[in-house]
C-alpha positions in Angstrom: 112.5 111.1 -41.5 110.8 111.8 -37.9 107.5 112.8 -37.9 106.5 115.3 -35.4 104.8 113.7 -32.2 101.1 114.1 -32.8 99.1 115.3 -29.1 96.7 113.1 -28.8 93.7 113.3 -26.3 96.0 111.4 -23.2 98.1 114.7 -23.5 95.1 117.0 -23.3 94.2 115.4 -20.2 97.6 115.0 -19.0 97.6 119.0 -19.3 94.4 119.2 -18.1 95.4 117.5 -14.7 98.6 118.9 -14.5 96.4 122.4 -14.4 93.9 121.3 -12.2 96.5 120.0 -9.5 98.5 123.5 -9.9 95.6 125.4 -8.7 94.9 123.0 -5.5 96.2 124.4 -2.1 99.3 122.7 -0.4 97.7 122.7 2.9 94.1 123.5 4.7 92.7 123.6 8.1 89.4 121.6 8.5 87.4 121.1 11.7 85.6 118.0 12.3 83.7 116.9 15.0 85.4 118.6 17.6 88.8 118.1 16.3 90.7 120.5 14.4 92.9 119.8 11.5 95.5 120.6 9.5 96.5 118.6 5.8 99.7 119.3 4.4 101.4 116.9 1.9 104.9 116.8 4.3 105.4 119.0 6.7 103.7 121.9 8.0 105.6 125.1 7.5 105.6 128.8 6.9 107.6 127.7 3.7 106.0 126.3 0.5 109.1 124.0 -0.2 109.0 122.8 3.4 105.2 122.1 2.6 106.2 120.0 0.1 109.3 118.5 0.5 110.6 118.4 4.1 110.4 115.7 6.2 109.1 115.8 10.4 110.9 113.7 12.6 109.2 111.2 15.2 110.3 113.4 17.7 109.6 116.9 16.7 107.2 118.5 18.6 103.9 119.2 18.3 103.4 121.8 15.2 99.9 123.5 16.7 98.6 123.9 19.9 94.7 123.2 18.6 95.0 121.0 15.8 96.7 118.1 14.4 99.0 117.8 11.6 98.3 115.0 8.8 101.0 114.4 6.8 102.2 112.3 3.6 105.7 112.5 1.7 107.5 110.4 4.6 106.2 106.7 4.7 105.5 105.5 8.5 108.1 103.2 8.3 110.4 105.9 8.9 108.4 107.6 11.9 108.1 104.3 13.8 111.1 102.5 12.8 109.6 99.1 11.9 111.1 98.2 8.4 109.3 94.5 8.6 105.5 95.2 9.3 103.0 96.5 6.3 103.2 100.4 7.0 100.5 101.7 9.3 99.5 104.7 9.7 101.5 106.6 13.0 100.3 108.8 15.4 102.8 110.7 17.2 102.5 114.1 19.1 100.2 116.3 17.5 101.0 114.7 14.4 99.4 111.6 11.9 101.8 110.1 9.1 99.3 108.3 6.8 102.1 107.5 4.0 101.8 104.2 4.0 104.3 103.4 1.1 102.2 103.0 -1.7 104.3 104.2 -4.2 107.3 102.3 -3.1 108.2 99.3 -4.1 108.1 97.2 -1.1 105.9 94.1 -0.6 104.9 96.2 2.9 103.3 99.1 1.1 99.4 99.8 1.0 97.0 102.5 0.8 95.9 103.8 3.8 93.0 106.1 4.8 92.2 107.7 8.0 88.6 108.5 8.6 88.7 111.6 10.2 85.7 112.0 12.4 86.6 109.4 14.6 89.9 108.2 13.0 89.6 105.2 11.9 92.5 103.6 9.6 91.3 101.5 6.6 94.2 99.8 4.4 93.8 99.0 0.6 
């Protein structure tokens, strides 16, 4: 006979995460130094899927007039076209990609992070 699945404490905090991330904002503005900012995990957009999901394009324009746009979801490779380099973050206009792959697989992938206060790139 199967025996029910017992929770143990890794679905607790499985949950517990789950919750915690579902309460999180999809995007934020922050100011720092004398640069304003705006986080998003794709693409910034009046629409919460957009937010999310959608892709920018090297070539869109800029999203803000006083702030930059930092975005994940799309690694770099694809905003600067080099599929042979480790992934870097890219700065285009009025917009930062810092997906550097990391949760492809792809010998090029690596964690990046960009310092912003004067933005500086560190790679993991």
């Amino acid at each position: 006979r199967d025996q029910p699945r017992s929770r143990g404490l890794g679905d607790v905090y499985k949950r517990q995460i789950i919750h915690f991330l579902s309460t999180l904002p999809d995007h934020f503005d922050v100011e720092v130094g004398d640069r304003k900012f705006h986080l998003v995990h794709a693409m910034p957009s009046d629409d919460p899927d957009d937010r999310i999901w959608r892709r920018p394009k090297p070539d869109d324009p800029p999203y803000f007039e006083d702030r930059i746009a930092v975005v994940g979801h799309t690694p770099t490779c694809y905003m600067s076209g080099d599929m042979e380099s480790p992934f870097a973050v890219w700065h285009g206009n009025g917009l930062i990609d810092i997906d550097c792959g990391c949760g492809n697989k792809t010998e090029l992938r690596r964690l990046a992070c960009l310092r912003l206060d004067d933005l500086k790139e560190f790679y993991i």
